[in-house]
TIVO-2410 file (N, C-alpha, C; in nm, 3 decimals):
# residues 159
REC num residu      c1      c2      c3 atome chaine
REC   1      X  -2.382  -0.421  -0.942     N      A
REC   1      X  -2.296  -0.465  -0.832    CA      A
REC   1      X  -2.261  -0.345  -0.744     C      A
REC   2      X  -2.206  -0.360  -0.624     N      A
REC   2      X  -2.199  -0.255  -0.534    CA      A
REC   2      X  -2.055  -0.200  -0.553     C      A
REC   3      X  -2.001  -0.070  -0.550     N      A
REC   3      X  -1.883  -0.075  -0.518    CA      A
REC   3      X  -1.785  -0.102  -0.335     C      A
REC   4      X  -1.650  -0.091  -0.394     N      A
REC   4      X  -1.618  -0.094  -0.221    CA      A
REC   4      X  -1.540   0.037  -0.216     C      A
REC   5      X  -1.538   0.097  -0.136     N      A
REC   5      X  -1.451   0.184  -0.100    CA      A
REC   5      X  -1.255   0.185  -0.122     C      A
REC   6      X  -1.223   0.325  -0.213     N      A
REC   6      X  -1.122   0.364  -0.258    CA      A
REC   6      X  -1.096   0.482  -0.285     C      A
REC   7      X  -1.008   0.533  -0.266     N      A
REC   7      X  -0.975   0.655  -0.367    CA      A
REC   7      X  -0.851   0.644  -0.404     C      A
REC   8      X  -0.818   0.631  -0.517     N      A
REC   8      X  -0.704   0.644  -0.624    CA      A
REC   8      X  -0.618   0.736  -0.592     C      A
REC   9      X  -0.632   0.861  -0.548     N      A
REC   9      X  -0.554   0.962  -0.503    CA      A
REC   9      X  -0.497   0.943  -0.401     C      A
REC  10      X  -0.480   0.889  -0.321     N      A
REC  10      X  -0.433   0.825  -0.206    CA      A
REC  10      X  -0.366   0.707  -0.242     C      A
REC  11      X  -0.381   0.634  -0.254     N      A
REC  11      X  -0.319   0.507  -0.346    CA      A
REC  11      X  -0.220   0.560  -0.463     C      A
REC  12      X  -0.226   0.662  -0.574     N      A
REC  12      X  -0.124   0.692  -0.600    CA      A
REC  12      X  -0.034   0.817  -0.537     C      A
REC  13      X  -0.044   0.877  -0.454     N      A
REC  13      X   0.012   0.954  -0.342    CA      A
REC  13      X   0.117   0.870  -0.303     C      A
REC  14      X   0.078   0.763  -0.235     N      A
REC  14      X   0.110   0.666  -0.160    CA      A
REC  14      X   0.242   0.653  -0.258     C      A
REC  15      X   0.220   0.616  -0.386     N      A
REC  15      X   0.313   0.574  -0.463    CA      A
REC  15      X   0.444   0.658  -0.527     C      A
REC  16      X   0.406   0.764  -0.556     N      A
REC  16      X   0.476   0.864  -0.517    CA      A
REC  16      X   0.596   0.860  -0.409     C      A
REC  17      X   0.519   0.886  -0.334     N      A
REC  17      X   0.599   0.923  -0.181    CA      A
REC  17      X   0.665   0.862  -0.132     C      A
REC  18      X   0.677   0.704  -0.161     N      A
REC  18      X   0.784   0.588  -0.166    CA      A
REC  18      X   0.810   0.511  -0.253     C      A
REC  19      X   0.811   0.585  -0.396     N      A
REC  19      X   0.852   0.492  -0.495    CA      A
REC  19      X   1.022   0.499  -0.441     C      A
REC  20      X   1.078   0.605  -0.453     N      A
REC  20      X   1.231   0.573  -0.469    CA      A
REC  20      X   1.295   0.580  -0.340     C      A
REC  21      X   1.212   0.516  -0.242     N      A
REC  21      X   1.339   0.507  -0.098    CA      A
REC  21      X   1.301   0.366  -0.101     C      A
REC  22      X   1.402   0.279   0.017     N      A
REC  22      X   1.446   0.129   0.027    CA      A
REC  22      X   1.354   0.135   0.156     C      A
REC  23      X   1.200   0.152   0.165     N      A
REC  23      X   1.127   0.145   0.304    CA      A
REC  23      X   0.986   0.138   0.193     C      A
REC  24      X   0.860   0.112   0.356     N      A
REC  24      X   0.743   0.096   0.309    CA      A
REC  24      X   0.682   0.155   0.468     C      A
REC  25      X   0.563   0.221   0.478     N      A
REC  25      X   0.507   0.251   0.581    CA      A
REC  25      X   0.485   0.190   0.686     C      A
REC  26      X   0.498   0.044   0.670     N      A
REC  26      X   0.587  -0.058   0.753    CA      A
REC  26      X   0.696  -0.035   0.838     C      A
REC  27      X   0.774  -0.034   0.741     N      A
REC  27      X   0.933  -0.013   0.844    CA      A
REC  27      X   0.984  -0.114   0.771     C      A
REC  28      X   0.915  -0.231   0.673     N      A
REC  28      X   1.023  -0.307   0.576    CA      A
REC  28      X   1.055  -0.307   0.473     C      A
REC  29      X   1.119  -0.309   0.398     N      A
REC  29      X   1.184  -0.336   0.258    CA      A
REC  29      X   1.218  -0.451   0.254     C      A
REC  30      X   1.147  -0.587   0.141     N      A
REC  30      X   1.208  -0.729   0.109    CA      A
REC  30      X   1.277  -0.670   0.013     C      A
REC  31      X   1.393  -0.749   0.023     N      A
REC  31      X   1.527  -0.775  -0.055    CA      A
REC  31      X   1.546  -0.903  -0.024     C      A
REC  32      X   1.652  -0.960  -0.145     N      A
REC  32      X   1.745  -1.068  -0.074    CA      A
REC  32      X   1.664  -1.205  -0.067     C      A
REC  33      X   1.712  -1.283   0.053     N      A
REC  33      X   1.640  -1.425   0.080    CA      A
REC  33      X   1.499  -1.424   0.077     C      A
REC  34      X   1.439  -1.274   0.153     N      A
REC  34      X   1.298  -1.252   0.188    CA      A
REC  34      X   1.161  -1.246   0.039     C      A
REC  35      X   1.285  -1.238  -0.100     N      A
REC  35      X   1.263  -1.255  -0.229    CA      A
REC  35      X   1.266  -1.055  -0.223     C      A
REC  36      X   1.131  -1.015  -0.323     N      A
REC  36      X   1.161  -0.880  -0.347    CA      A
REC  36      X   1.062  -0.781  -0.331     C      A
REC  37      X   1.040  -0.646  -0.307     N      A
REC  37      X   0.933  -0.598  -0.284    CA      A
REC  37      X   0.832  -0.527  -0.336     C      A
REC  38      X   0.823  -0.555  -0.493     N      A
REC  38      X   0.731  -0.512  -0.573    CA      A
REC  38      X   0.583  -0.558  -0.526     C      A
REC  39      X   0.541  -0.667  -0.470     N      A
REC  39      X   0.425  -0.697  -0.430    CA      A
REC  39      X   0.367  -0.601  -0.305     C      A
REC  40      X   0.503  -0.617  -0.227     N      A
REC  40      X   0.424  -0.556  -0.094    CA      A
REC  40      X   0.411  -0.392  -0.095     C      A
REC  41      X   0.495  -0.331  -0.223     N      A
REC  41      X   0.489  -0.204  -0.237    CA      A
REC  41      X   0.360  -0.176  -0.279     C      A
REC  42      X   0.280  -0.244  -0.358     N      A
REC  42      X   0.158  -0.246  -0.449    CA      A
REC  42      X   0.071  -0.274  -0.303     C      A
REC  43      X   0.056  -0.376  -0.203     N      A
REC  43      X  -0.013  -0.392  -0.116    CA      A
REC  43      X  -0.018  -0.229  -0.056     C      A
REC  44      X   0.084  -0.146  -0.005     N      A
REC  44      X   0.110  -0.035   0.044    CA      A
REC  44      X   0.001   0.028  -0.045     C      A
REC  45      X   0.036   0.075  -0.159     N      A
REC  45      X  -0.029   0.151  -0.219    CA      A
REC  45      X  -0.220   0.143  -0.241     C      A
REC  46      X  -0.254   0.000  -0.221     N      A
REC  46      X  -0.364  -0.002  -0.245    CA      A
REC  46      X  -0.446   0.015  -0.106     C      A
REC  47      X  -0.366  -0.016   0.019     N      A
REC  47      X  -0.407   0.007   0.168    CA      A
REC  47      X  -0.387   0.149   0.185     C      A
REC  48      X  -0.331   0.232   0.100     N      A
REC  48      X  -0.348   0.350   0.125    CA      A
REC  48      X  -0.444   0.424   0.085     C      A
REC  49      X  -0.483   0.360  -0.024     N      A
REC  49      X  -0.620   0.399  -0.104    CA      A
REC  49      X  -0.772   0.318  -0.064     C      A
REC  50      X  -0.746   0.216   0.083     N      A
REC  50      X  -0.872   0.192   0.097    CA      A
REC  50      X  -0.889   0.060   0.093     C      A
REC  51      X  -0.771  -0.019   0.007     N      A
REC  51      X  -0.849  -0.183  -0.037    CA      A
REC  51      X  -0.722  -0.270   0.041     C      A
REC  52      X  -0.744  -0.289   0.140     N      A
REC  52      X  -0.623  -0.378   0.214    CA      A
REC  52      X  -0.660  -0.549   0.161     C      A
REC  53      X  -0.531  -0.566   0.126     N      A
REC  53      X  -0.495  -0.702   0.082    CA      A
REC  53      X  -0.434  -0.765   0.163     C      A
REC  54      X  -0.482  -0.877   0.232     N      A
REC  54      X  -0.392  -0.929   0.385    CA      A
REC  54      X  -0.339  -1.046   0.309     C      A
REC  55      X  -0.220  -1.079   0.393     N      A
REC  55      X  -0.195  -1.170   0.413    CA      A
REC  55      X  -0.205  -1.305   0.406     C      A
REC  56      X  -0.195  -1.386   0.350     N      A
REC  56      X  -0.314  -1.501   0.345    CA      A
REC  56      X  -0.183  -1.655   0.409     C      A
REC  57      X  -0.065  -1.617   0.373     N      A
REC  57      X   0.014  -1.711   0.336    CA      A
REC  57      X   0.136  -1.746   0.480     C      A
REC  58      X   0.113  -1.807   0.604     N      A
REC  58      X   0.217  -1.818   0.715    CA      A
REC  58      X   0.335  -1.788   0.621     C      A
REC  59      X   0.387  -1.846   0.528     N      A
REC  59      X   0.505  -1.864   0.530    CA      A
REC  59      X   0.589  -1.739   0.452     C      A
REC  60      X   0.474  -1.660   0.445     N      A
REC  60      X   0.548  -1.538   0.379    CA      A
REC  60      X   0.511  -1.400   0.470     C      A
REC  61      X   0.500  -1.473   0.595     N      A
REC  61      X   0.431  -1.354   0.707    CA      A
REC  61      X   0.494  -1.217   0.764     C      A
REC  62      X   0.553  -1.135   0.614     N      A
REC  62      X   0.682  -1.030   0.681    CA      A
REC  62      X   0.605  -0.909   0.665     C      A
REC  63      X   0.483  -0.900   0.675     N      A
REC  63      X   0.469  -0.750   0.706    CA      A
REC  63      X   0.421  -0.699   0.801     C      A
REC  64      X   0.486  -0.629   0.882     N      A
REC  64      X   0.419  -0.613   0.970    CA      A
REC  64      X   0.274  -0.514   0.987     C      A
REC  65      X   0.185  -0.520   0.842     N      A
REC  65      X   0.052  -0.474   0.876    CA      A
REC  65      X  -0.019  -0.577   0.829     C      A
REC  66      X   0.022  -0.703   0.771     N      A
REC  66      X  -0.046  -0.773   0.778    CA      A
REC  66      X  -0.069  -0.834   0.602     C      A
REC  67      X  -0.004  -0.721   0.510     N      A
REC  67      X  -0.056  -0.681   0.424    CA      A
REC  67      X   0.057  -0.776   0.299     C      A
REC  68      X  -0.042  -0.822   0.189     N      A
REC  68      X   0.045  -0.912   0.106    CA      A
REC  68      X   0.172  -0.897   0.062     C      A
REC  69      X   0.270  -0.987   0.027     N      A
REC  69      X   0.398  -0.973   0.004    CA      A
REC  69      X   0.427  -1.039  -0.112     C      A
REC  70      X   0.323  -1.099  -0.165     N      A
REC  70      X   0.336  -1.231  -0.316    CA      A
REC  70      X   0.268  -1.136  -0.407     C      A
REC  71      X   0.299  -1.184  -0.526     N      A
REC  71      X   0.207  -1.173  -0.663    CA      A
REC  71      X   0.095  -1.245  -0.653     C      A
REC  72      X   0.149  -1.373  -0.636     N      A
REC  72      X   0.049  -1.435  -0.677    CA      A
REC  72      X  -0.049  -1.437  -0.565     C      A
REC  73      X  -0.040  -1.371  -0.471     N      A
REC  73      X  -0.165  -1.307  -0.341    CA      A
REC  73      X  -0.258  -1.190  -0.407     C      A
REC  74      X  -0.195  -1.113  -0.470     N      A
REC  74      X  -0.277  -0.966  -0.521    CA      A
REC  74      X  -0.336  -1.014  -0.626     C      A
REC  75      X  -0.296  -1.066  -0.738     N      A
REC  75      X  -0.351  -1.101  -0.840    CA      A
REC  75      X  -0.493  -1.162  -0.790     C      A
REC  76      X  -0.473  -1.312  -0.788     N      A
REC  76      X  -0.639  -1.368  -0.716    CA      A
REC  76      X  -0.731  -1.258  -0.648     C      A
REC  77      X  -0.666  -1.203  -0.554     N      A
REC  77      X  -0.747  -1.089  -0.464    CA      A
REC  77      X  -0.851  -1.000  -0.550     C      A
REC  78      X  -0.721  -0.948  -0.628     N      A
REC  78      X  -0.790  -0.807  -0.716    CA      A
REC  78      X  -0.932  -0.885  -0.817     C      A
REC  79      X  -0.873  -1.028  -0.884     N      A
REC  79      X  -0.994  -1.077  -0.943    CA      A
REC  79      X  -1.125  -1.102  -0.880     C      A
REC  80      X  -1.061  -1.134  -0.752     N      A
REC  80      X  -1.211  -1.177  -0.696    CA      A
REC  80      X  -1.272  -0.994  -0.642     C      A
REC  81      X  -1.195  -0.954  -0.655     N      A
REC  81      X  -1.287  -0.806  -0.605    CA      A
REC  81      X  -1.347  -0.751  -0.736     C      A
REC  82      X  -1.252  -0.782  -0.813     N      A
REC  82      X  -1.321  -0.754  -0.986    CA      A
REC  82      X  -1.475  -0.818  -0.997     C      A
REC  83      X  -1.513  -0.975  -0.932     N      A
REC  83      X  -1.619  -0.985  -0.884    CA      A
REC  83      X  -1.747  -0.987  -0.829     C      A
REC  84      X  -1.673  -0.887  -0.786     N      A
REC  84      X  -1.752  -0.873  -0.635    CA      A
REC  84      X  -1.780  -0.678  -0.701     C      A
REC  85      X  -1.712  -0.617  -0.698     N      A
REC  85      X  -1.784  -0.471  -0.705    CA      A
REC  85      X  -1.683  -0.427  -0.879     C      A
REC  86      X  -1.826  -0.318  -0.922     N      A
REC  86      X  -1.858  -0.247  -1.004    CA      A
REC  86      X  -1.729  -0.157  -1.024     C      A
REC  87      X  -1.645  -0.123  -0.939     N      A
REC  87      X  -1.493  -0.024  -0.929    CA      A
REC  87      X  -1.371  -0.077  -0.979     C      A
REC  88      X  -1.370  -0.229  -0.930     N      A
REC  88      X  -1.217  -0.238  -1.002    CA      A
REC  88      X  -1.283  -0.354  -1.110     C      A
REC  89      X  -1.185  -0.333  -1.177     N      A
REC  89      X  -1.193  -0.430  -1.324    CA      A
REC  89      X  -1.090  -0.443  -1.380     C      A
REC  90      X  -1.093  -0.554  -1.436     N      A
REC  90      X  -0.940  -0.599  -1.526    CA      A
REC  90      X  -0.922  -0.543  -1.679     C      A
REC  91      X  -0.852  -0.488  -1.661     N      A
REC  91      X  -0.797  -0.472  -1.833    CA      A
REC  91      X  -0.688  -0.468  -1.894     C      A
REC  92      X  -0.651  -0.464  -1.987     N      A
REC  92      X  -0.526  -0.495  -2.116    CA      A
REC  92      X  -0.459  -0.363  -2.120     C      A
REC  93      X  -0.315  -0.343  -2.106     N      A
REC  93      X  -0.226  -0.339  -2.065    CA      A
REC  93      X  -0.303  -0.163  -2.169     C      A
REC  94      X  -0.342  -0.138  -2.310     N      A
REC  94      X  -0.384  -0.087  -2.414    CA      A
REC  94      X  -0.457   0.005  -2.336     C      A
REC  95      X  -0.544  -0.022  -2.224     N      A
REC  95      X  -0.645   0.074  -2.109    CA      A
REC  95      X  -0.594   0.141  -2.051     C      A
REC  96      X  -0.452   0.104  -1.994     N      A
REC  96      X  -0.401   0.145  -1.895    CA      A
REC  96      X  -0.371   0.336  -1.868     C      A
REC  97      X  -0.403   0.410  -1.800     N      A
REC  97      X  -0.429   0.486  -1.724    CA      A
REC  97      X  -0.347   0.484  -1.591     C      A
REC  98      X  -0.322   0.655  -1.547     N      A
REC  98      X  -0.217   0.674  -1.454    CA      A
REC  98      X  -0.294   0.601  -1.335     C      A
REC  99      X  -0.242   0.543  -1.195     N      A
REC  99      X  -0.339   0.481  -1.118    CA      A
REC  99      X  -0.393   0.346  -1.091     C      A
REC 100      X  -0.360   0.306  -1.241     N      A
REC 100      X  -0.366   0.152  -1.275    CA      A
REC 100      X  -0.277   0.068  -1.230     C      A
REC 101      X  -0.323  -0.068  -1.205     N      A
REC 101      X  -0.208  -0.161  -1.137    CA      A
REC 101      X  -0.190  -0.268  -1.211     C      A
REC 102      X  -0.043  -0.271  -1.263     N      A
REC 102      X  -0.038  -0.414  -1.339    CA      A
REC 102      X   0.092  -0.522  -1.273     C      A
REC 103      X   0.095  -0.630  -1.346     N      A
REC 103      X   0.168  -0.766  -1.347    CA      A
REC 103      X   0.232  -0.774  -1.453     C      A
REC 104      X   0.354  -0.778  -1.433     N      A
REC 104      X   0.435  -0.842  -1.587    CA      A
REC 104      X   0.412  -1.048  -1.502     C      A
REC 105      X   0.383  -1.109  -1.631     N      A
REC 105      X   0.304  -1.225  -1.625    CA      A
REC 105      X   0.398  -1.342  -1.703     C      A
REC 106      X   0.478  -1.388  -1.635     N      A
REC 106      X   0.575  -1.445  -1.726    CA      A
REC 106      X   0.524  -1.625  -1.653     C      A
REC 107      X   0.442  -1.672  -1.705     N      A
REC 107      X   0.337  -1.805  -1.612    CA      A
REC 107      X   0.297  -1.779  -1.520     C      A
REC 108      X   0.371  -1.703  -1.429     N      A
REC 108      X   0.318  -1.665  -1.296    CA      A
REC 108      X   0.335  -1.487  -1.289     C      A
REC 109      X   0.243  -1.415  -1.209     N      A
REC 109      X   0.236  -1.260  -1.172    CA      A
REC 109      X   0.389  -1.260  -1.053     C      A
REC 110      X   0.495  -1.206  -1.173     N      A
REC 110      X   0.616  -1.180  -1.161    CA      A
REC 110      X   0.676  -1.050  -1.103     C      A
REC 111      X   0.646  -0.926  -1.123     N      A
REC 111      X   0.650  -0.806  -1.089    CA      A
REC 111      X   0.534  -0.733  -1.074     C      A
REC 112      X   0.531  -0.589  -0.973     N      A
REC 112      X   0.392  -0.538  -1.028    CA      A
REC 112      X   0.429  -0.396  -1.023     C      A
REC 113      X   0.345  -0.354  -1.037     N      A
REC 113      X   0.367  -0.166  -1.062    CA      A
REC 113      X   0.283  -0.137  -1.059     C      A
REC 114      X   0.250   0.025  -1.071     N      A
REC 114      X   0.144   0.128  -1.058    CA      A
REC 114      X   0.187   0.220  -1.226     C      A
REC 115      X   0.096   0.216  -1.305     N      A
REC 115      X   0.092   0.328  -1.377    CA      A
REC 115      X   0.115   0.458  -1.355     C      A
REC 116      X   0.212   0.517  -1.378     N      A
REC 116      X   0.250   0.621  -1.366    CA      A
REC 116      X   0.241   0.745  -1.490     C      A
REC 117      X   0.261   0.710  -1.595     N      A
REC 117      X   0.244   0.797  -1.717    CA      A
REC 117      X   0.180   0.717  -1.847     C      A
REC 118      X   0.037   0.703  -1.899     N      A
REC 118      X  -0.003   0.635  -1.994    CA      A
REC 118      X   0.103   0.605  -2.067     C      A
REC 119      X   0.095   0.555  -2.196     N      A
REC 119      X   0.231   0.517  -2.344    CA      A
REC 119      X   0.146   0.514  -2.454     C      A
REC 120      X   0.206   0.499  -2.578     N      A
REC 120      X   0.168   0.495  -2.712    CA      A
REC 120      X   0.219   0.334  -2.730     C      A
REC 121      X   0.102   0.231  -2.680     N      A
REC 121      X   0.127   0.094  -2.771    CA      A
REC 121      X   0.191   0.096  -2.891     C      A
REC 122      X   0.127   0.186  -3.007     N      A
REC 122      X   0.121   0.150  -3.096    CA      A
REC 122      X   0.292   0.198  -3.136     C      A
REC 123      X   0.346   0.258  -3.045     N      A
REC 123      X   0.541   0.259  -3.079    CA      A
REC 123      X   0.590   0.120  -2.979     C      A
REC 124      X   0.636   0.051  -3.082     N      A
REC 124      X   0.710  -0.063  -3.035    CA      A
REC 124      X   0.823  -0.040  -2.956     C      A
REC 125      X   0.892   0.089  -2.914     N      A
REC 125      X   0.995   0.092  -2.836    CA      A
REC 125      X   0.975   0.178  -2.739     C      A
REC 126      X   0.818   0.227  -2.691     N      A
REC 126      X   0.805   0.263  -2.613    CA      A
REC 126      X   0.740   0.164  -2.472     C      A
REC 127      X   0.779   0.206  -2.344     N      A
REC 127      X   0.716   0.135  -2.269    CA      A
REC 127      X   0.601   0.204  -2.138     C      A
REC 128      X   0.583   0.220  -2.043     N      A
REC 128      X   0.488   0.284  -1.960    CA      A
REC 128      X   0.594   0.325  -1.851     C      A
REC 129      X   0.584   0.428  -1.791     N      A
REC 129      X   0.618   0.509  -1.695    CA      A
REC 129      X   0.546   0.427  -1.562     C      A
REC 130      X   0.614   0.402  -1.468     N      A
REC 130      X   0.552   0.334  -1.346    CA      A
REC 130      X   0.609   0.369  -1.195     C      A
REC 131      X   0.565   0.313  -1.110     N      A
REC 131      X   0.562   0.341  -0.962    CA      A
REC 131      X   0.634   0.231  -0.988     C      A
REC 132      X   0.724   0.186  -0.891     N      A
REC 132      X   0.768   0.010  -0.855    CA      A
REC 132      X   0.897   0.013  -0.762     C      A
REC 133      X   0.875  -0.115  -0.667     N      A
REC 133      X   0.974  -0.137  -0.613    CA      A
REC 133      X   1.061  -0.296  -0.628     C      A
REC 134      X   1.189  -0.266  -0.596     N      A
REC 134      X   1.285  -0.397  -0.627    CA      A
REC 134      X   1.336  -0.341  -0.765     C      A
REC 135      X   1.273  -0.423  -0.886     N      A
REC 135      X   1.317  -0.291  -0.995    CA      A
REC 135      X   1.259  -0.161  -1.009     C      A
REC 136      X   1.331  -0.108  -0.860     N      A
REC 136      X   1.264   0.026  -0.836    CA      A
REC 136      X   1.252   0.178  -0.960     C      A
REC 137      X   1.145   0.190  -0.986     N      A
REC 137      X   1.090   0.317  -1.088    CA      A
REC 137      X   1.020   0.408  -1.012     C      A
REC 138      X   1.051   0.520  -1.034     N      A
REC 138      X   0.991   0.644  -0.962    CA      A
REC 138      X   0.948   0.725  -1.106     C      A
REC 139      X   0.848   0.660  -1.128     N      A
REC 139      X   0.806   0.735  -1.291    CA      A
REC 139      X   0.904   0.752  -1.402     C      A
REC 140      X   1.031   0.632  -1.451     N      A
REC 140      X   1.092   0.615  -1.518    CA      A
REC 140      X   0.991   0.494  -1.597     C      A
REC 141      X   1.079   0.474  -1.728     N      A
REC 141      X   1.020   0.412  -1.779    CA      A
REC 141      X   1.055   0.229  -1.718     C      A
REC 142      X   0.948   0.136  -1.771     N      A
REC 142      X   1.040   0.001  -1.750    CA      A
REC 142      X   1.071  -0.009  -1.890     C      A
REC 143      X   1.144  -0.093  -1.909     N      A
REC 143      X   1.274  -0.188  -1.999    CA      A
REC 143      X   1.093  -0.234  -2.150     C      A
REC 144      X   1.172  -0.169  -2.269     N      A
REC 144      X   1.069  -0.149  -2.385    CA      A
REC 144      X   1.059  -0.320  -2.385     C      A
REC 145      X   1.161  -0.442  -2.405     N      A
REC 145      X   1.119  -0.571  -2.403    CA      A
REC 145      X   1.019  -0.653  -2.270     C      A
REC 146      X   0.993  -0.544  -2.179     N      A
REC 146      X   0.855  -0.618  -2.086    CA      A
REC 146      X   0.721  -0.609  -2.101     C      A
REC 147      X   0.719  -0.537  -2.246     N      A
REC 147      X   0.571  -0.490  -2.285    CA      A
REC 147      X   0.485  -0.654  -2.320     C      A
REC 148      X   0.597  -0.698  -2.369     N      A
REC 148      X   0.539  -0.864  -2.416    CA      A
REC 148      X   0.431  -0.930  -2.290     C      A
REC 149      X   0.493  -0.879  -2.179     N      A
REC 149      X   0.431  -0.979  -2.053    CA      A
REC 149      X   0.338  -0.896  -1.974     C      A
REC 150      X   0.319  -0.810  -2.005     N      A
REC 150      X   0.194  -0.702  -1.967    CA      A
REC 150      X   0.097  -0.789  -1.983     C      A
REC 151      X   0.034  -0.876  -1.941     N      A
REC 151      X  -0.095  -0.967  -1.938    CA      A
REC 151      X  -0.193  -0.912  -1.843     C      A
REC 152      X  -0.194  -0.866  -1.718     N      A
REC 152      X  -0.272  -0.883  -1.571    CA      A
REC 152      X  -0.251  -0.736  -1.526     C      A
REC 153      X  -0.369  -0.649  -1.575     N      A
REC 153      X  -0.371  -0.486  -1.501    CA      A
REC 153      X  -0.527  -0.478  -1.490     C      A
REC 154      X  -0.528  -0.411  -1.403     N      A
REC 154      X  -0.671  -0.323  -1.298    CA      A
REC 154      X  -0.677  -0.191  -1.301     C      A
REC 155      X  -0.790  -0.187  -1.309     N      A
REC 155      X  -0.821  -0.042  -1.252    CA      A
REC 155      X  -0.927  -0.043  -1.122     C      A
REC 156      X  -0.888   0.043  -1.035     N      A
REC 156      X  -0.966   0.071  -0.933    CA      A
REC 156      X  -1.003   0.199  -0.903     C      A
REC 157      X  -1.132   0.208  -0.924     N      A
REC 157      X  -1.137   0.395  -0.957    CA      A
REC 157      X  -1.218   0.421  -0.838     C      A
REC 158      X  -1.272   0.556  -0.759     N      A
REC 158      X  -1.265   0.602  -0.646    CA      A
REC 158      X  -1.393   0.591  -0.611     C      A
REC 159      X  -1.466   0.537  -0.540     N      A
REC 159      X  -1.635   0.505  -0.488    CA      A
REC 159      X  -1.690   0.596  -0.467     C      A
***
């Protein structure tokens, strides 16, 4: 299969550099009625690295680059690119690597994040170091009881 164009270093740069302020290279931050902005932070990060995820949905039309604001928009996306090229691929939460993008998966792709510091599965009270916004993490850990819903992570490595 072919790959598509990325580089990871840019994409986690990206993540970095606005994990812990209330903005996005946009000019928005969802909060509130608009729901929250872990999706569109992950859209940021992966348009920075190359793989723009648009928009698909009128009724959730708040970014102004165009760029997804749902879970459940990135998720489908990333599978069908899992598809389509040889670079990104899905894997279990156990793979995960700094760079990586996951879903806590509670029926539906609920939160998302960026890998920030691998973990030791095999300690039950440890959890992964992450990028994220809304339950904003700037390479803190998330909460050791969300390891359960770690279902839905990618890797997209650099073409």
């Amino acid at each position: 299969m072919p790959i598509i164009s990325y580089n990871n270093f840019k994409a986690i740069t990206y993540a970095s550099a606005w994990c812990g302020r209330l903005d996005n290279a946009c000019g928005l931050y969802l909060q509130g009625a608009n729901g929250s902005d872990c999706a569109h932070f992950i859209s940021h990060c992966l348009d920075a690295g190359g793989i723009t995820i648009p928009n698909t949905d009128p009724a959730t039309n708040f970014c102004p680059q165009g760029l997804a604001v749902r879970n459940t928009l990135l998720v489908p996306a990333l599978r069908n690119l899992a598809m389509l090229y040889d670079n990104v691929v899905e894997i279990g939460l156990v793979d995960a690597i700094i760079g990586d993008v996951g879903f806590l998966d509670i029926l539906l792709p609920t939160h998302a994040f960026m890998i920030f510091e691998p973990f030791n599965l095999a300690s039950p009270l440890v959890a992964p170091k992450v990028y994220a916004h809304s339950n904003s993490r700037c390479g803190e850990r998330l909460d050791t009881n969300w390891r359960q819903w770690f279902t839905t992570m990618f890797r997209l490595t650099d073409a």
